[in-house]
TORTIKE-318379 format. One line per field, with one value per residue (C-alpha): residue in three letters; chain; y, z, x. Coordinates in steps of 0.05 Angstrom, whole numbers, always signed. Example, Ala and Ser with C-alpha at 12.3 -4.5 7.8 and 13.67 -1.06 7.14 Angstrom:
2
domi Ala | Ser
semi A | A
y -90 | -21
z +156 | +143
x +246 | +273
This chain:
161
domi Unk | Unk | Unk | Unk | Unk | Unk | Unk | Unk | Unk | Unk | Unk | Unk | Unk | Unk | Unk | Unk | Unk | Unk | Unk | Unk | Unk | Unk | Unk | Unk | Unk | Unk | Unk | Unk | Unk | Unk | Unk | Unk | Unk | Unk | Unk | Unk | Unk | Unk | Unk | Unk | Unk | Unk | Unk | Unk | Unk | Unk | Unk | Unk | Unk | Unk | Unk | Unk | Unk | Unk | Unk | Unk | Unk | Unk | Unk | Unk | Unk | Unk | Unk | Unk | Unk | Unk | Unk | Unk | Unk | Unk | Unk | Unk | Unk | Unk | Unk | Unk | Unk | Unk | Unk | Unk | Unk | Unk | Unk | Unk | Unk | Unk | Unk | Unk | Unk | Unk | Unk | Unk | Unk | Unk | Unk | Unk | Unk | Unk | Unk | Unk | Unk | Unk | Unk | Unk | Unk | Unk | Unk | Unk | Unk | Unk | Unk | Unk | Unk | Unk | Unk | Unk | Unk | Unk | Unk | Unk | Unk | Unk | Unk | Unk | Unk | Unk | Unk | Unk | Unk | Unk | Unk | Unk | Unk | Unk | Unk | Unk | Unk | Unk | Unk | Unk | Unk | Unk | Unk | Unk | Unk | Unk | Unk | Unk | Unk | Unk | Unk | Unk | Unk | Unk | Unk | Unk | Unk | Unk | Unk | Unk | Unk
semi A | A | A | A | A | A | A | A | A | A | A | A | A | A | A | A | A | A | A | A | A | A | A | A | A | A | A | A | A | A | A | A | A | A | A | A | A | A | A | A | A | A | A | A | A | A | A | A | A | A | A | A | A | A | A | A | A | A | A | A | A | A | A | A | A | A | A | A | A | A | A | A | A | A | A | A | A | A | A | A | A | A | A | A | A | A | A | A | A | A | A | A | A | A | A | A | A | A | A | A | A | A | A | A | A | A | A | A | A | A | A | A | A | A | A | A | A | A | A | A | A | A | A | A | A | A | A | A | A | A | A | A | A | A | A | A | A | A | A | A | A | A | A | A | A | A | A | A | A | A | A | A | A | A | A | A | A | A | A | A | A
y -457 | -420 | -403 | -465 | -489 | -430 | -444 | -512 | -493 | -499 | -444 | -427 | -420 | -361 | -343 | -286 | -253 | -266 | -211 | -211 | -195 | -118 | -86 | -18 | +19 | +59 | +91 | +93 | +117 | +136 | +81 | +116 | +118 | +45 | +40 | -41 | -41 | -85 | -51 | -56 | -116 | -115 | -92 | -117 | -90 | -117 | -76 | -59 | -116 | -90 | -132 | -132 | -95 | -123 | -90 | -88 | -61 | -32 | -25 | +31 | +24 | +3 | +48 | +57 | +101 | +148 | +114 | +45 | +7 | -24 | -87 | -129 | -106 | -165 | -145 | -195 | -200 | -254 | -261 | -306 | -326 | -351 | -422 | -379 | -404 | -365 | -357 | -305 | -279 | -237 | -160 | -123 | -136 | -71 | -41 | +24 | +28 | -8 | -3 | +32 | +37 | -9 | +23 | -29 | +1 | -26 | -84 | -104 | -156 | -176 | -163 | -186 | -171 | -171 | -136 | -157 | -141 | -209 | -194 | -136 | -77 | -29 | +34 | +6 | +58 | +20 | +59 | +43 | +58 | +30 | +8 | -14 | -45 | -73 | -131 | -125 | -188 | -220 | -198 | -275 | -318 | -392 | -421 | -381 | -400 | -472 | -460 | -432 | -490 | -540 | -494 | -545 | -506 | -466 | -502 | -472 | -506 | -547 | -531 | -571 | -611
z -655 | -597 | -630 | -650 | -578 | -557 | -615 | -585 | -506 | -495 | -484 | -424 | -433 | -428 | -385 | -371 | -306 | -257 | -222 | -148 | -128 | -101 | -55 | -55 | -12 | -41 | +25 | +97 | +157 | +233 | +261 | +320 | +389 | +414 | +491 | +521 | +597 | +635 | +621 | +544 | +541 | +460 | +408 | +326 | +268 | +212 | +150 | +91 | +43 | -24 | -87 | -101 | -40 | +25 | +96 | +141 | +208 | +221 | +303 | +320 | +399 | +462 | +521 | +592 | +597 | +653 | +733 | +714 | +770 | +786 | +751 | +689 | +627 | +579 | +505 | +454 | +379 | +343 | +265 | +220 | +193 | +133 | +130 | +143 | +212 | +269 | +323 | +382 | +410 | +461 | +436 | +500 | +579 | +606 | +668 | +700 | +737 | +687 | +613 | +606 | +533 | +471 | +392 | +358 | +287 | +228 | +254 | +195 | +207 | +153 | +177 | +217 | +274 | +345 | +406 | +467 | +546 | +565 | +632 | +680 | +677 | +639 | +615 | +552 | +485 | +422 | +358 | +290 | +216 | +171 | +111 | +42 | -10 | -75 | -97 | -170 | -204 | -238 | -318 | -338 | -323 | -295 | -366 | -393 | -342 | -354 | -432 | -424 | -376 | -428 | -483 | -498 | -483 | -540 | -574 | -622 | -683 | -706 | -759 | -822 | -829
x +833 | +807 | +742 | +725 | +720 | +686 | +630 | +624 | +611 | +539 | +505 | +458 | +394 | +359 | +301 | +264 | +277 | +216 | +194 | +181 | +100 | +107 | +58 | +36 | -4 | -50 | -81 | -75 | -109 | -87 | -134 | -174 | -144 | -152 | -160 | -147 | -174 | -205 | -279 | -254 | -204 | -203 | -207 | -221 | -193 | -237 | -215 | -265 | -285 | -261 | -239 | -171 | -159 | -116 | -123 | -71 | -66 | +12 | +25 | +63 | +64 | +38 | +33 | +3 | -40 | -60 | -71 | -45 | -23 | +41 | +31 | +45 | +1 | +8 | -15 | -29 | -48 | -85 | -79 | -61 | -2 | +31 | +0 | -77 | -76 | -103 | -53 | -43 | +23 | +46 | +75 | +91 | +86 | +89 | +90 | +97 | +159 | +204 | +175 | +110 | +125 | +135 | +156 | +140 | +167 | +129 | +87 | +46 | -17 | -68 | -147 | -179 | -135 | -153 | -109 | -125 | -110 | -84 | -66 | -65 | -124 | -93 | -104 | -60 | -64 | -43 | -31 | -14 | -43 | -90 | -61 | -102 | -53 | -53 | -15 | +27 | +26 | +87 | +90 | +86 | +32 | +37 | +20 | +78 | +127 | +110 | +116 | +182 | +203 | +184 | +235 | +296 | +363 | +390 | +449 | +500 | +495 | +560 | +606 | +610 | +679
């Protein structure tokens, strides 16, 4: 009969859903007008050494500023990134006559961050926010997971004949 052979199908095993790590930011700050010229070429965004705490440092945009010349204004960042190595890249080459602005939406970096006036001699205004999050762990530990990977898959038992 039909439920017969449904009683034998094996069943999938069941696991837990694992929940993704979620950050939330618990504070942020307008970080203080930020000026890249060639008297001040860069700035550092350092962040506050707090436990459990991670600093990040969100650009907003890049602009000229007053009496800059008609030439290329090259902005770059250096951070780190995903592997924890320190790299720099380029994030706007403005110039006056054709794109003396940048929005750069939501770009987050991790501290330490520095900006820096790669080329040209600016003014260049760079603003963003301060951000100070805290990381939610998963609700099962690694020792758990690894229990639960050991589990056998559950089996419907077999009917007597």
């Amino acid at each position: 009969s039909e439920e017969e052979e449904e009683e034998e199908e094996e069943l999938p095993a069941i696991k837990p859903p694992k929940l993704q790590l979620v950050k939330f930011w618990s504070s942020y700050y307008f970080i203080p007008g930020c000026e890249l010229s060639s008297k001040v070429p860069f700035y550092t965004f350092q962040g506050d050494e707090e436990e459990d705490l991670e600093h990040f440092l969100e650009l907003r945009t890049v602009c000229l500023g007053d009496g800059a010349k008609e030439e290329s204004n090259v902005v770059e960042v250096t951070a780190m990134n995903h592997n924890g190595k320190t790299i720099s890249v380029p994030i706007a080459n403005l110039h006056i006559k054709c794109l003396p602005m940048v929005s750069l939406g939501e770009f987050e970096l991790k501290a330490p961050v520095t900006i820096r006036l790669k080329a040209g001699t600016g003014p260049v205004s760079v603003s963003g926010l301060h951000l100070i999050g805290n990381t939610l762990f998963s609700l099962y530990s690694e020792e758990e997971e690894e229990e639960e990977e050991e589990l056998p898959a559950i089996k419907p038992a077999k009917k007597k004949q």
